[in-house]
ROPA-587331 format. One record per residue: x, y, z of N, C-alpha, C in turn; residue in three letters; residue number from 1. Coordinates in steps of 0.2 Angstrom, whole numbers, plus 5000, padded with zeros to 4 digits. Example, Ala and Ser with C-alpha at 12.3 -4.5 7.8 and 13.67 -1.06 7.14 Angstrom:
2
   nc1   nc2   nc3  cac1  cac2  cac3   cc1   cc2   cc3  rest   nr
  5066  4972  5039  5062  4978  5039  5066  4984  5039   ALA    1
  5064  4989  5035  5068  4995  5036  5064  5000  5039   SER    2
// end
This chain:
114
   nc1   nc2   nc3  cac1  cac2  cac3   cc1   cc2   cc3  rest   nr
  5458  5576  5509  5455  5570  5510  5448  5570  5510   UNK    1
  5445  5567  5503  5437  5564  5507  5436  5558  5507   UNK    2
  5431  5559  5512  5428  5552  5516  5420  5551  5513   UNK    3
  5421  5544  5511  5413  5542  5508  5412  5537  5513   UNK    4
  5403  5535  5512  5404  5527  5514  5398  5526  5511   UNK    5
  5397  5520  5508  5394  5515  5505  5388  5514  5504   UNK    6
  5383  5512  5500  5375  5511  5504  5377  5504  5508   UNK    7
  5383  5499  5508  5385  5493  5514  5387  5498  5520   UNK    8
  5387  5504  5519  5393  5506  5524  5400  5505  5526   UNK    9
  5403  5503  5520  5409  5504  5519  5412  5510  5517   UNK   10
  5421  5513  5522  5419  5519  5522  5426  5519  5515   UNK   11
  5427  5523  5514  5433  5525  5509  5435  5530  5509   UNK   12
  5440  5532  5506  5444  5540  5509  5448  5538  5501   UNK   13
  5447  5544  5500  5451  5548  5494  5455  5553  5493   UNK   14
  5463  5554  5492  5467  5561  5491  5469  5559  5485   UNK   15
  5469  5566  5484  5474  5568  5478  5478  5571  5477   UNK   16
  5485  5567  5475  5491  5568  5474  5490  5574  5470   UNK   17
  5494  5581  5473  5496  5586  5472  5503  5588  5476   UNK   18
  5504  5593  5473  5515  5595  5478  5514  5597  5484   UNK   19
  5508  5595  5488  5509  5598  5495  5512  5591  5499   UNK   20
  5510  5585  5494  5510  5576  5498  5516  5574  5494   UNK   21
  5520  5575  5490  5528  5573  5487  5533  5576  5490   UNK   22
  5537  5570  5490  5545  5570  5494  5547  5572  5489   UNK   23
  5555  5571  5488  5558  5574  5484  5559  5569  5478   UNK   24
  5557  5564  5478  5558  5560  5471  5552  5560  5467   UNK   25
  5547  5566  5470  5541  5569  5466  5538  5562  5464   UNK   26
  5536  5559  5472  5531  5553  5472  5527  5555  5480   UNK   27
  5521  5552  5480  5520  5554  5486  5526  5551  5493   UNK   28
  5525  5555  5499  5529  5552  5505  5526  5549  5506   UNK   29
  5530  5543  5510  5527  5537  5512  5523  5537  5517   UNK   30
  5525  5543  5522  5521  5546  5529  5514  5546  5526   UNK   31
  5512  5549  5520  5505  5549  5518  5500  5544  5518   UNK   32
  5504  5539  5514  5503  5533  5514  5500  5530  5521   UNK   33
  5506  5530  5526  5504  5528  5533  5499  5531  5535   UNK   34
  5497  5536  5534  5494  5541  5537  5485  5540  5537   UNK   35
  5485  5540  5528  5478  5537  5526  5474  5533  5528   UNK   36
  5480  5525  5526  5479  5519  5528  5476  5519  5537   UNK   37
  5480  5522  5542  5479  5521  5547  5473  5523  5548   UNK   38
  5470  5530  5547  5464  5534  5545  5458  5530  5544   UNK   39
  5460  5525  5537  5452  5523  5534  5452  5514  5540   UNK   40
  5459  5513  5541  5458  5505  5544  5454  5509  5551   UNK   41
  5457  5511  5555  5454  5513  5563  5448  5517  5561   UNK   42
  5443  5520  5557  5438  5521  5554  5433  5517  5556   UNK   43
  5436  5510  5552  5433  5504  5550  5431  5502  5556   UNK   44
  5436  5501  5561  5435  5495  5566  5431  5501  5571   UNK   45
  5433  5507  5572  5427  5511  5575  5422  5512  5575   UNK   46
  5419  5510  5568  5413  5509  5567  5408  5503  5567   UNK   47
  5413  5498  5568  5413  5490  5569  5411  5490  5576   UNK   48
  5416  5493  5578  5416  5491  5586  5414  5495  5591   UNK   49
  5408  5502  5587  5403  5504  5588  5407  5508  5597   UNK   50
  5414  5511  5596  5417  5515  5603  5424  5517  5600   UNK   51
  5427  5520  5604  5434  5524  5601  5440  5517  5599   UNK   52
  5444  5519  5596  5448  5517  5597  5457  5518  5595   UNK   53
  5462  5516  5596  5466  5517  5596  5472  5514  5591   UNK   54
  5476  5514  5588  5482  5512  5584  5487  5509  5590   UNK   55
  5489  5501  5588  5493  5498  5594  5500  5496  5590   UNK   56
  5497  5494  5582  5504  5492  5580  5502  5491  5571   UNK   57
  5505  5497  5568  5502  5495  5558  5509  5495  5554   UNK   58
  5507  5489  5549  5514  5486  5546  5511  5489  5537   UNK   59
  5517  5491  5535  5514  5494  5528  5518  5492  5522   UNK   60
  5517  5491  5518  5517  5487  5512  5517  5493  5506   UNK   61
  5523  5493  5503  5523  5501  5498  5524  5498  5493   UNK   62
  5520  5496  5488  5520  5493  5482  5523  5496  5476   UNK   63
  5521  5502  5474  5523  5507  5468  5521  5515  5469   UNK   64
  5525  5518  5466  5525  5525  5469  5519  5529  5468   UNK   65
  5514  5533  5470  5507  5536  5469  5513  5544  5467   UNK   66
  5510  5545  5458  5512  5550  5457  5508  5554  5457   UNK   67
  5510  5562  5455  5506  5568  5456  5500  5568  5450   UNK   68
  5495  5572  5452  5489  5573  5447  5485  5565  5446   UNK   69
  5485  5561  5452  5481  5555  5452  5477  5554  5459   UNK   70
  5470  5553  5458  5466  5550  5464  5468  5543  5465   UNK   71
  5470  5543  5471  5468  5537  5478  5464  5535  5481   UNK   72
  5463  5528  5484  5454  5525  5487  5458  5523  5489   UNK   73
  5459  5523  5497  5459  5519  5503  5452  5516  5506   UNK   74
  5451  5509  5506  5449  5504  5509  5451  5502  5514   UNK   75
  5446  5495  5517  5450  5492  5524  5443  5488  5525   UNK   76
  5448  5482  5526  5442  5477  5529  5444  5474  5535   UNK   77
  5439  5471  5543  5442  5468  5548  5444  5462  5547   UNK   78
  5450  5459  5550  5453  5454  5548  5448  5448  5554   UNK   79
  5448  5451  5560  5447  5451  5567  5446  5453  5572   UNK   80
  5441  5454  5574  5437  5458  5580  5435  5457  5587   UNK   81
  5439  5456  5591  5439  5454  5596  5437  5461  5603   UNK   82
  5436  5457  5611  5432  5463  5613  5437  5468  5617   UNK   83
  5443  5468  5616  5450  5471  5616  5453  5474  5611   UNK   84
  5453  5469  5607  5459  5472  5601  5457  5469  5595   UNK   85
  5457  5472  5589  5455  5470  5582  5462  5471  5579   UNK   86
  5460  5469  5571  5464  5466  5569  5461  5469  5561   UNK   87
  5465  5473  5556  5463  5476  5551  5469  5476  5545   UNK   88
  5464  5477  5540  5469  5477  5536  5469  5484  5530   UNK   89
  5471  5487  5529  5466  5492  5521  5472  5491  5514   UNK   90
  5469  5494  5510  5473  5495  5504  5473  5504  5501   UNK   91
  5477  5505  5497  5477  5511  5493  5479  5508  5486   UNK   92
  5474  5511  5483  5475  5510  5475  5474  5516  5470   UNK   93
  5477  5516  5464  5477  5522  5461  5473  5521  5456   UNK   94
  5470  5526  5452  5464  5526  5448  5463  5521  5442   UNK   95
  5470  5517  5441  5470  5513  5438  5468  5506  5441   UNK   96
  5467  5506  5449  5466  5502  5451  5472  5496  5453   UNK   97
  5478  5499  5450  5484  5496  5454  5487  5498  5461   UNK   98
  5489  5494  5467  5490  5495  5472  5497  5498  5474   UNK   99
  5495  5502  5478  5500  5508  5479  5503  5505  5484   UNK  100
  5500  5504  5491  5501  5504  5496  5495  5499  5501   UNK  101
  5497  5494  5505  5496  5491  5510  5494  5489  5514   UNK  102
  5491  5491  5521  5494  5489  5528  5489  5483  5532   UNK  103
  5492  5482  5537  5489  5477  5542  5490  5480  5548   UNK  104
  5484  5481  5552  5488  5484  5560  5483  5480  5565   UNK  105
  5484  5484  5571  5482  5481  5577  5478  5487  5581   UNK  106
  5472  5485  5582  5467  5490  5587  5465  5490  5593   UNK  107
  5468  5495  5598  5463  5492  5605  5459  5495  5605   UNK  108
  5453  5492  5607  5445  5495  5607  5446  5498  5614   UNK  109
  5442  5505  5614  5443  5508  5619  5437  5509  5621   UNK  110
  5433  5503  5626  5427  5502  5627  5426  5505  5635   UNK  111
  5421  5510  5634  5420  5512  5643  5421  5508  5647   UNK  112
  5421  5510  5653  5423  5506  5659  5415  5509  5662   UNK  113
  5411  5500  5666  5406  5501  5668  5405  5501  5676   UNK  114
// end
């Protein structure tokens, strides 16, 4: 997986589909999926929310199957940022630009205690 980010500072993650990431119907697994997704969203709101943070609850959307020998762009944008828990979304899309995959989750900021 590599990770870019932006001259906006948006950050993006990219893997490529090769046999290490295919289930047996030689498409990516959906675990990777989740996996990304969770990755570049809690990234986002990290960086947003300028302190750690943590996965509280991510719902995924698995559009069409990401086959072998293609690059992936994970994005993600805040939906909403509160001083507890945000709120995010990202996508996965393959180099034609059609969407693979989904998600929307839930982050608690995990802000020092003073």
């Amino acid at each position: 997986v590599e990770t870019d980010v932006d001259e906006d500072g948006k950050i993006f993650m990219r893997l490529y589909v090769d046999d290490n990431v295919l289930n047996l119907n030689n498409t990516m697994h959906g675990g990777v999926h989740a996996s990304i997704l969770d990755s570049v969203i809690g990234q986002t709101v990290a960086q947003e929310a300028e302190c750690p943070i943590s996965t509280v609850n991510l719902n995924i959307f698995y559009g069409r199957p990401a086959v072998k020998n293609n690059w992936l762009t994970a994005s993600a944008t805040i939906v909403q940022l509160g001083y507890n828990i945000a709120t995010a979304e990202g996508t996965l899309t393959n180099e034609n630009g059609e969407l693979i995959a989904k998600a929307i989750g839930s982050f608690k900021i995990l802000r020092s205690k003073k």
